[in-house]
C-alpha positions in Angstrom: 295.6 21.3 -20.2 295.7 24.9 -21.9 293.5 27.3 -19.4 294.6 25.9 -16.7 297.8 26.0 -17.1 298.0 29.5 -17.9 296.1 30.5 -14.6 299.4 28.4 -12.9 301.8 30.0 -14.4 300.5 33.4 -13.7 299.4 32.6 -9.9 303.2 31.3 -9.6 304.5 34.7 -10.9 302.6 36.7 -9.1 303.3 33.7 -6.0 306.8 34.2 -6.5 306.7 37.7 -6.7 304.8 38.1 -3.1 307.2 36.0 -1.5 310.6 37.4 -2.3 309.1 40.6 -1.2 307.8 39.0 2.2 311.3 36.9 2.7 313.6 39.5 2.1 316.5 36.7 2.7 315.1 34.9 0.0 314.4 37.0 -2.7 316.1 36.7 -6.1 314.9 39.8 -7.7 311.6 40.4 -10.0 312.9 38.5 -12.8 314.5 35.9 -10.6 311.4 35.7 -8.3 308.7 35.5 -11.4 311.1 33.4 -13.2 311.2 30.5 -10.4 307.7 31.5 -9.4 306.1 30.5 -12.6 307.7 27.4 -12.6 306.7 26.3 -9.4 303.7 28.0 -10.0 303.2 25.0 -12.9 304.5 22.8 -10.7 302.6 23.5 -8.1 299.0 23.6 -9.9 299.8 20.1 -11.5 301.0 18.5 -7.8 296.7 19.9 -6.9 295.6 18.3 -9.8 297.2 14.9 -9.0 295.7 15.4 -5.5 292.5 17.0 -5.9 291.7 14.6 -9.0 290.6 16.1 -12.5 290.9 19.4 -12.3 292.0 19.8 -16.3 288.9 18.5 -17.3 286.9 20.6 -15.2 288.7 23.6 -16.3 288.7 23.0 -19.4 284.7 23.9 -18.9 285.7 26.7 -16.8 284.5 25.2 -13.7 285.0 27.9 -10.8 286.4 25.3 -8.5 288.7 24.0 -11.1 290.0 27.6 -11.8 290.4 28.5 -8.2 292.4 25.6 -7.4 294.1 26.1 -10.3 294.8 29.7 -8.7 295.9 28.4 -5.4 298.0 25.5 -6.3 300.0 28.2 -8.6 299.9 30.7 -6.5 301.6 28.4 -3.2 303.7 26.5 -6.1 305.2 29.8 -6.9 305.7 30.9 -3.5 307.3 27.7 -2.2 309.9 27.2 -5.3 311.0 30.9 -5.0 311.6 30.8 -1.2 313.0 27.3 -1.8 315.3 28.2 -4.7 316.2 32.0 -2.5 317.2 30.9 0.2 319.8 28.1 -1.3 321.1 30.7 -3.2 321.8 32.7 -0.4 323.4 29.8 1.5 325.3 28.3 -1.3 326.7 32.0 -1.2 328.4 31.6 1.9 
């Protein structure tokens, strides 16, 4: 689970980046928003594993499949988290 991971981790950055520019109320700042996105970009990739079956032996051979669902459950994982964690933060703030 070494490839893989690493395209997770980056989808969720960039994932996390994207969306505390597009949800302005949620948006913790670049290192805040690539911080959290990478996370949930981890998270996220495993949760597409778990449902998708095994994707880290797949792209471990770099199976195109495994690599861009490796890409897309990072990339939402990212996403997700950071709007999650932004806009908490914004109402624990209140």
């Amino acid at each position: 689970m070494g490839m893989e991971l690493i395209i997770q981790i980056i989808a969720g950055l960039v994932g996390g980046n994207l969306a505390g520019m597009g949800l302005k109320n949620a948006n913790l700042g670049t290192a805040g928003n690539s911080a959290v996105g990478a996370a949930g970009g981890a998270l996220g990739g495993i949760l597409m594993g778990m449902l998708g079956g095994d994707a880290g032996a797949a792209a471990a051979g770099l199976d195109l499949n495994a690599i861009i669902q490796s890409v897309a459950g990072g990339g939402v994982g990212g996403a997700v988290l950071t709007a999650i964690v932004g806009l908490l933060k914004k109402t624990l703030a209140k």
